[in-house]
C-alpha positions in Angstrom: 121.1 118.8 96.8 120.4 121.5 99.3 119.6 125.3 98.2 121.4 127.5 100.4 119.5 130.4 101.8 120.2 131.0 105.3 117.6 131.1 107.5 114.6 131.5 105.3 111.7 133.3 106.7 107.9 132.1 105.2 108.5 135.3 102.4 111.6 134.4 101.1 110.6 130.5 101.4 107.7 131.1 98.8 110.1 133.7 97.0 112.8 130.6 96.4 109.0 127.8 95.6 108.6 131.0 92.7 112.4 130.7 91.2 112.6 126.8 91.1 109.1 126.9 89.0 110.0 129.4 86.7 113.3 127.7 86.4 111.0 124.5 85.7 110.8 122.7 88.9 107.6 121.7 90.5 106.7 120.5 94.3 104.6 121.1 97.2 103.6 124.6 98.2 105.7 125.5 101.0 103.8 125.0 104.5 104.9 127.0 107.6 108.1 126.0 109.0 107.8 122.0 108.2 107.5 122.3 104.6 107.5 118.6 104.3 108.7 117.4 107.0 105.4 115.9 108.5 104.4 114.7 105.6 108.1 112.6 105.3 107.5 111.8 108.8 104.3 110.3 108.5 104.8 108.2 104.9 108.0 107.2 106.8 106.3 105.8 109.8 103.6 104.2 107.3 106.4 102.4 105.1 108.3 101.0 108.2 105.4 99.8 109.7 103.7 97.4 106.3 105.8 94.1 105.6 108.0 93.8 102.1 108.5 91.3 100.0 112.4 91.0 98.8 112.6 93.6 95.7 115.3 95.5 94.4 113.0 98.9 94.2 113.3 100.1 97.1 112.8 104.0 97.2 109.0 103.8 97.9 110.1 102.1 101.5 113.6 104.4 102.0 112.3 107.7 100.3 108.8 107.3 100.3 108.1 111.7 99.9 110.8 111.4 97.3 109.5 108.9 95.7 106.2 110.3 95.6 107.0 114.1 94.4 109.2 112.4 91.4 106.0 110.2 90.7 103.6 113.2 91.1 106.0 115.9 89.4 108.4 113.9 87.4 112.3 114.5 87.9 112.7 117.7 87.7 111.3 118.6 91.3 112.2 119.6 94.4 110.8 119.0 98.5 110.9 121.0 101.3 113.3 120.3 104.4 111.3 123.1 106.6 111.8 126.2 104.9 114.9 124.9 102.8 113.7 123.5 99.5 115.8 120.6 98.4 115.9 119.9 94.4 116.0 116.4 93.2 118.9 116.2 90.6 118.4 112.8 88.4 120.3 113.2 85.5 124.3 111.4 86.4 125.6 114.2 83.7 124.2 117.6 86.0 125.1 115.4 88.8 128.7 115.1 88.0 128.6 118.6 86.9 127.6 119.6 90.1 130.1 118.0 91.8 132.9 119.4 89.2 132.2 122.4 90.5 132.5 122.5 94.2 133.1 126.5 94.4 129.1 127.0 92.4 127.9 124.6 94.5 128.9 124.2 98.0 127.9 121.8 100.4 124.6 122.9 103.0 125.3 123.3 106.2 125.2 120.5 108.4 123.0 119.8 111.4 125.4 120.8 114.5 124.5 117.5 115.9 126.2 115.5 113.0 129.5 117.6 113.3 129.4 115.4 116.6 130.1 112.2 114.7 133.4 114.2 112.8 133.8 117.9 111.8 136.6 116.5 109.4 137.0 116.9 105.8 134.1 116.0 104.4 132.7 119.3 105.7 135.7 121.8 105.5 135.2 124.3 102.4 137.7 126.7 101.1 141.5 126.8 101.7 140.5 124.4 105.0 139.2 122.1 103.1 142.6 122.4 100.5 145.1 121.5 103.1 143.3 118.7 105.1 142.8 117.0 102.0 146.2 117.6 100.8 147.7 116.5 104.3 145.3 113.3 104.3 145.5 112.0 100.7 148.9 110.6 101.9 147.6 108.5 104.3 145.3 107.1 100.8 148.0 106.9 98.7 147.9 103.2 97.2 151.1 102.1 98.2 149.8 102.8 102.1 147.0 101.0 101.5 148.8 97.9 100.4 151.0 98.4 103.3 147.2 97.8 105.4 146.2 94.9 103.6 147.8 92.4 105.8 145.5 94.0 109.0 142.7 93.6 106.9 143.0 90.2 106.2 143.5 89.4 110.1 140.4 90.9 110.5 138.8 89.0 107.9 140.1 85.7 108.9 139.3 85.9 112.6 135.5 86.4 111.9 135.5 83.5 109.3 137.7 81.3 111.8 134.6 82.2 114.3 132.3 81.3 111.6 134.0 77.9 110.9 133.6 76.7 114.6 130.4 77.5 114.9 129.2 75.2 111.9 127.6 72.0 113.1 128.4 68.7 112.1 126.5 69.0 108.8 128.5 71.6 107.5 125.9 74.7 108.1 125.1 77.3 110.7 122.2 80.2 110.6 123.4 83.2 111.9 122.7 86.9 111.9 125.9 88.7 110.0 125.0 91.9 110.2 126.7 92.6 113.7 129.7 90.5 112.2 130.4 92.2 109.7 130.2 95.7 111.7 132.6 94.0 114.2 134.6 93.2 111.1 134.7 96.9 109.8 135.0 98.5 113.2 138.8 96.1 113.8 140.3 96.8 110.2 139.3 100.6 110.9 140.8 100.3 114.5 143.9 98.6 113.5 144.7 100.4 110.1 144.1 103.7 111.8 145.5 103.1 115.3 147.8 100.2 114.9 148.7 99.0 118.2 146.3 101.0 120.0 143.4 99.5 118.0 141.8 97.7 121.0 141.3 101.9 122.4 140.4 102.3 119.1 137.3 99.2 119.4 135.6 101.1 122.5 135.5 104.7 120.6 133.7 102.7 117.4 130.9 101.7 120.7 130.7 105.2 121.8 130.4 106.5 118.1 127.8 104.2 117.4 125.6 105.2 119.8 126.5 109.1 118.8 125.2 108.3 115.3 121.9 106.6 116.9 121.2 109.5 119.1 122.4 112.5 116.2 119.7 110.1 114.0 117.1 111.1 116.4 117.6 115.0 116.5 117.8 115.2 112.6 114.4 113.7 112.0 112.7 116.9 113.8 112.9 120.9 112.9 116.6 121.9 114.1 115.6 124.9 116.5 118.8 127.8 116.5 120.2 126.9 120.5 118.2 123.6 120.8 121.2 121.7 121.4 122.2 123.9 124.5 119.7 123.3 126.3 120.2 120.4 129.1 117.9 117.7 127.6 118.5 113.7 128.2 120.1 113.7 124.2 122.1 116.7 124.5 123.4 116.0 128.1 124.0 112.1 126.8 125.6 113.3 123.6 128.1 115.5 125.4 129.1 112.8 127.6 129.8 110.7 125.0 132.2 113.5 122.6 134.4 114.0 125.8 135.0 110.5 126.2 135.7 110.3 122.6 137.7 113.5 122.5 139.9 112.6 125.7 140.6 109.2 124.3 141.7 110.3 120.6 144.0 113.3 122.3 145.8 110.8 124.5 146.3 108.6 122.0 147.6 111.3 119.2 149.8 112.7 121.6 151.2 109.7 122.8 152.3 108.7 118.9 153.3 112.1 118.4 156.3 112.2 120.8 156.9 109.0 119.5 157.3 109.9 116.0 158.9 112.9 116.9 161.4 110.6 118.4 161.4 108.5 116.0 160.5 105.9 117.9 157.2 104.7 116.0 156.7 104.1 112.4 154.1 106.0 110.6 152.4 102.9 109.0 148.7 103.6 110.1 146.2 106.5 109.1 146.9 108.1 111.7 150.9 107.8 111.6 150.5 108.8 108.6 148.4 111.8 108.7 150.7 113.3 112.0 153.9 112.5 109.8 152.4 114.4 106.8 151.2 117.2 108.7 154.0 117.6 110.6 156.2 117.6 107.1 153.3 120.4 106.1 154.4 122.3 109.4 158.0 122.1 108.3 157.7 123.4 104.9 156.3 126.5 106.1 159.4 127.0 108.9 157.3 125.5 111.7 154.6 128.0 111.7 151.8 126.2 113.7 149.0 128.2 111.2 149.8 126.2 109.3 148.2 121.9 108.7 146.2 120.7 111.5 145.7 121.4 115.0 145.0 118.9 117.2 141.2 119.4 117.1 141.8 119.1 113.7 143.1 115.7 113.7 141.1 114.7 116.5 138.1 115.6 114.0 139.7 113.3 111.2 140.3 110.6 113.2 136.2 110.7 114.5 135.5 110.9 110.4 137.8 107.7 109.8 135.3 105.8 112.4 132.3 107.0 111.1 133.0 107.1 107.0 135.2 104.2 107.3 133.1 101.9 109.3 129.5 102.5 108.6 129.7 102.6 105.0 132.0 99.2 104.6 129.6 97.4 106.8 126.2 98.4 104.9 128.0 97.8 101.4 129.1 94.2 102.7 125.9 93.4 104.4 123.8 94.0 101.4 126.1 92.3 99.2 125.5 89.3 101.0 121.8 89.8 101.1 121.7 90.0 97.6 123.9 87.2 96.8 121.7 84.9 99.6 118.7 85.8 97.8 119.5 84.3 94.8 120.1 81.1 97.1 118.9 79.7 94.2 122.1 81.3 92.4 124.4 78.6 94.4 122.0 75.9 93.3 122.0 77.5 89.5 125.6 77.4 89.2 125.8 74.0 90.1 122.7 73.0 87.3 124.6 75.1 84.8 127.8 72.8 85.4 125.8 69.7 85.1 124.0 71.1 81.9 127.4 71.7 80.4 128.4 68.0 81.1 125.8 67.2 79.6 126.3 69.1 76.5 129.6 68.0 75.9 128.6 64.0 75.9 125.7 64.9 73.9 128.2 66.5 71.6 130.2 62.7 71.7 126.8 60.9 70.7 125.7 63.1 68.4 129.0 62.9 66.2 128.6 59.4 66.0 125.5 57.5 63.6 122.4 57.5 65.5 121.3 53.5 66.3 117.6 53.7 67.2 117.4 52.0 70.8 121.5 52.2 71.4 120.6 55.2 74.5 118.7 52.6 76.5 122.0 50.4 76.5 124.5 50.5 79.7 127.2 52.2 77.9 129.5 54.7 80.4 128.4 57.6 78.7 124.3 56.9 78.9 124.8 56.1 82.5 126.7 59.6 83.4 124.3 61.6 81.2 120.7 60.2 83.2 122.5 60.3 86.6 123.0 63.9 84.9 119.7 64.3 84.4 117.8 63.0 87.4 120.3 65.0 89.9 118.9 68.3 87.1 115.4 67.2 87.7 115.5 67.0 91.0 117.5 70.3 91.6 114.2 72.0 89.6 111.6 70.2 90.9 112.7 71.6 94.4 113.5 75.1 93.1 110.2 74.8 91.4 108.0 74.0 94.7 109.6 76.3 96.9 108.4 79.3 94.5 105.3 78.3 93.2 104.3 77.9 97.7 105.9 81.4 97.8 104.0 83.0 94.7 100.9 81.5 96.3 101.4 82.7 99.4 102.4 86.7 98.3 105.8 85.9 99.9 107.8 86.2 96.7 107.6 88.5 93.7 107.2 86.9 90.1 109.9 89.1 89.1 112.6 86.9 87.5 112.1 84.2 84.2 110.7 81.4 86.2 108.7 83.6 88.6 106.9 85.3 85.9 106.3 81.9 84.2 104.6 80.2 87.1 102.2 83.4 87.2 101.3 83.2 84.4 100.7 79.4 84.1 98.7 79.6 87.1 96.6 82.7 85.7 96.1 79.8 82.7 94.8 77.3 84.7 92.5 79.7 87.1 90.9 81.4 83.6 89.8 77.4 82.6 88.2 76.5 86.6 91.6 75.6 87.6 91.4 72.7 85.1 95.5 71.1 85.5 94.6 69.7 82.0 95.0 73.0 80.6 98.3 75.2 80.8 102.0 73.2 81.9 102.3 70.3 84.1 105.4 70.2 86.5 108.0 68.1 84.2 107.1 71.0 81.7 108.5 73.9 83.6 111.2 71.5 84.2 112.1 71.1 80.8 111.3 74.4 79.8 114.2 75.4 82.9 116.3 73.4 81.3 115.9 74.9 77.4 116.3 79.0 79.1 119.5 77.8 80.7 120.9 76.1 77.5 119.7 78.4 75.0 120.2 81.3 77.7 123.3 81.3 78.5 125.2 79.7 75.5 124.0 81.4 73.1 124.5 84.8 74.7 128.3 83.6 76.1 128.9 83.4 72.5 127.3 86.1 71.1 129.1 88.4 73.8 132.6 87.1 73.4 132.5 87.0 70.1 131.3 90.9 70.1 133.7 92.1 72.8 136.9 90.0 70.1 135.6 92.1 67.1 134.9 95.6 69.0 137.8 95.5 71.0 136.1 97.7 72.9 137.2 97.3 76.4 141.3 96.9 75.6 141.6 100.2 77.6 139.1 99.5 80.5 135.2 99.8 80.9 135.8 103.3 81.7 137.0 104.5 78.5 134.6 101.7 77.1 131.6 103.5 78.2 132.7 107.2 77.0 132.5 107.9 80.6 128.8 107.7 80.6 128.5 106.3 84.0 125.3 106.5 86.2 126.2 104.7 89.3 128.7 106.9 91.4 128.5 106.1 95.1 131.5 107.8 96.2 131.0 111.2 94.6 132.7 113.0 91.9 135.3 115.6 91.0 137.5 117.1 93.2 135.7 116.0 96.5 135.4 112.8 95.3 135.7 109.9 98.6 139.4 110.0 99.7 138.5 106.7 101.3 136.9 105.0 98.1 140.0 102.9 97.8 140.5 101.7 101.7 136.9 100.8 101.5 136.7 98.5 98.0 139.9 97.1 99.1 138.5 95.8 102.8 135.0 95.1 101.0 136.7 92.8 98.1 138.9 90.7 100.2 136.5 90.5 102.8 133.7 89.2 99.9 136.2 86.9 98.5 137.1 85.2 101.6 134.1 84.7 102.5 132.9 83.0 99.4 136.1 81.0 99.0 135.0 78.7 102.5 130.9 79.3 102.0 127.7 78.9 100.2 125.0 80.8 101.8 121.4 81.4 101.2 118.4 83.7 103.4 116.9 81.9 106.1 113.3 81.5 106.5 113.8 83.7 109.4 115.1 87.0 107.7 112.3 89.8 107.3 113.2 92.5 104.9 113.5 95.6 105.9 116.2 98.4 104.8 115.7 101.0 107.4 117.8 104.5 106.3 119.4 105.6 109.5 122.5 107.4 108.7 123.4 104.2 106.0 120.6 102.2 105.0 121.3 99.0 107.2 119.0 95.7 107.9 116.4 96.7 110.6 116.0 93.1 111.7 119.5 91.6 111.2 120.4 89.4 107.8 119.9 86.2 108.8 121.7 83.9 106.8 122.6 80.0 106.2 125.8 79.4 105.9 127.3 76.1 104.3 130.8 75.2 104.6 132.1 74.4 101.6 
């Protein structure tokens, strides 16, 4: 959260360091005009330049000043933007608070050079930012957004139809789907905001893209008052590229307002719907033009859409996949959990019946089905079980999960006795350990939790009122300025995820390096190389 202070000179800098300590904040002293910043410079430049592994902790590579002033001060502490201190608020209660109360606490002011990518709602304040969102929530309104859902699910089915002819003969294909899915966000942002015009709409989402690179670079030095006048390479570049943007939005919202005006066009897009709704504002108030949006208004809006809409989606998606591909040993799971379930219920048939010493060695159906069972569950472990004891050997792969942390440490028992293999578990005994987590594991718990969630009735009513509201994860904001695209987004992200695994498996390649790089969204800075399998 940014404190608000103007232009603070080196006396009121330390004067605001004095008031966050007494209010019992810590941090760096303040340092002549870059505070921090070339310290968050140079410990970002060190992250990005040392390998990762794949781990789910990963504020020391993202926010590594951040993470270090909460580490060195604890939560309650703050950082210095140049002579802005910014304090870290941790606690989801304060957080929500804060966002409650949106007159107390108003939003910093923004770099001029990311009003470029949209001066829309997201930075209005006031009785501004009152009627744009009033005008715009139509466009959100869920019955709208059904209205979209059939664009979205072109856009989704092109790119897996793309996917599906690339897949060889085997049934698999690597491929990078990080620009996919950006191409994926970019035509169900194009087409649910522009409709027919969406293919205008594709070459604005280029242009825009290359703003947000460039605006990227200016926001990672000092902002200097009347820098951005001056007649540099960026500034020169990103002027070029908002009149393009600017010119091609005006034609187009002109265009569709004569025809709505007409009535010639249905209002079944964002921006139909925003120039139908403002226009119905207009009218309320007997056509006085004060009143709603201008068209540099809407123009704005529409540059937000791209940016909000697009970015965002595609990051969410892209990780979610990562994350899922990770686990490639999740797809591989499922598939021993199912056999281990079989195998339960015949054991269950046996056991029900008087034991005849010898009678499991005989050629009966059901021994035959359970030690095909049980060599195609070997095998599935022994491989799962190589692959990560190379990789824990090698420092590739963090002993962070149940069998990760239980090769360590059988390996730290054999090195402490001269690497004796007499000592500590042989191969078939992580196997049949595997086997006794997932039985024990996961039926037992299934149980336990069903059974709890039958007597507590607790979630009847929804996990919201099920957790009291205590909620810690809010990606989308809070309160009144809560995302007014939260919807259009989980909509496009859960049909896009569930189409997706409905035709595929997919695991990482051995070619995908790990490395979240925090542009404007955090996105994958070498791709996300995955295997798909057709399924």
């Amino acid at each position: 959260m940014g404190m608000e202070s103007g232009e603070l000179g080196v006396a009121k800098a330390e004067e605001a360091g004095e008031v966050l300590e007494r209010a019992g904040l810590s941090g760096n002293s303040y340092r002549l005009l870059f505070g921090d910043l070339k310290e968050w410079s140079k410990m970002s430049s060190q992250a990005k330049s040392k390998p990762t592994n794949f781990i789910h902790d990963i504020a020391p590579r993202v926010l590594p000043l951040i993470h270090q002033v909460v580490t060195n001060y604890g939560k309650n502490s703050f950082t210095w933007m140049g002579p802005k201190p910014l304090v870290n608020i941790m606690n989801p209660e304060q957080l929500k608070d804060i966002f409650s109360k949106i007159c107390d606490f108003r939003k910093p002011i923004a770099n001029p050079y990311i009003k470029l990518l949209g001066n829309g709602l997201s930075w209005h304040e006031g009785e501004k930012w009152t009627t744009h969102r009033k005008i715009i929530n139509q466009a959100f309104h869920h019955e709208k957004l059904k209205n979209m859902s059939a664009a979205c699910y072109q856009c989704c089915n092109d790119m897996i139809c793309k996917w599906e002819s690339l897949v060889s003969k085997e049934g698999s294909i690597e491929l990078d789907v990080w620009p996919y899915l950006q191409t994926l966000t970019s035509d169900v942002i194009s087409r649910t905001a522009f409709g027919s015009s969406y293919e205008e709409g594709r070459s604005m989402f280029e242009l825009q893209k290359e703003q947000a690179e460039l605006a990227m670079i200016t926001v990672q030095s000092i902002y200097i008052p009347g820098w951005r006048f001056l007649p540099t390479k960026i500034n020169k570049r990103m002027k070029k590229i908002d009149k393009e943007i600017q010119a091609s939005l005006k034609g187009i919202i002109n265009k569709r307002e004569k025809a709505i005006k007409a009535s010639e066009a249905r209002a079944d897009d964002l921006l139909g719907i925003l120039l139908e709704s403002n226009l119905k504002e207009i009218q309320e108030h007997g056509n006085n033009k004060n009143v709603g949006m201008n068209l540099q208004d809407v123009i704005e809006e529409c540059k937000t859409f791209y940016f909000a809409g697009q970015e965002t989606t595609a990051a969410l998606l892209v990780w979610t996949m990562i994350i899922l591909a990770f686990g490639s040993s999740y797809e591989e799971g499922r598939s021993i959990f199912e056999l281990q379930k079989e195998q339960a219920e015949l054991a269950m048939i046996t056991v029900q019946s008087i034991y005849i010493p010898g009678w499991r060695f005989l050629p009966t159906k059901i021994n035959k089905t359970m030690k095909k069972i049980d060599k195609v569950i070997q095998a599935s472990f022994k491989g799962i079980i190589h692959k990560r004891e190379k990789a824990i050997k090698a420092s590739e792969a963090r002993a962070d999960d149940l069998l990760g942390i239980l090769l360590e440490s059988n390996l730290k028992e054999i090195q402490e006795h001269g690497n004796n293999k007499n000592v500590g578990m042989n191969l078939q005994d992580v196997i049949e350990e595997c086997k006794t987590f997932y039985f024990a594991g996961q039926e037992t718990t299934a149980a336990l939790l069903v059974w709890t969630m039958i007597i507590l009735d607790r979630f009847a009513e929804g996990g919201l009122k099920a957790t009291r509201g205590q909620l810690s994860f809010i990606p989308f904001g809070w309160g009144p300025r809560i995302c007014i695209g939260q919807h259009f987004s989980m909509i496009e992200a859960k049909m896009t995820l569930s189409m997706i695994l409905q035709r595929f498996s997919f695991e990482l390649s051995p070619s995908y390096a790990h490395s979240p790089l925090p542009t404007m969204i955090l996105q994958p800075e070498y791709g996300a190389h995955i295997i798909l399998h057709k399924l």
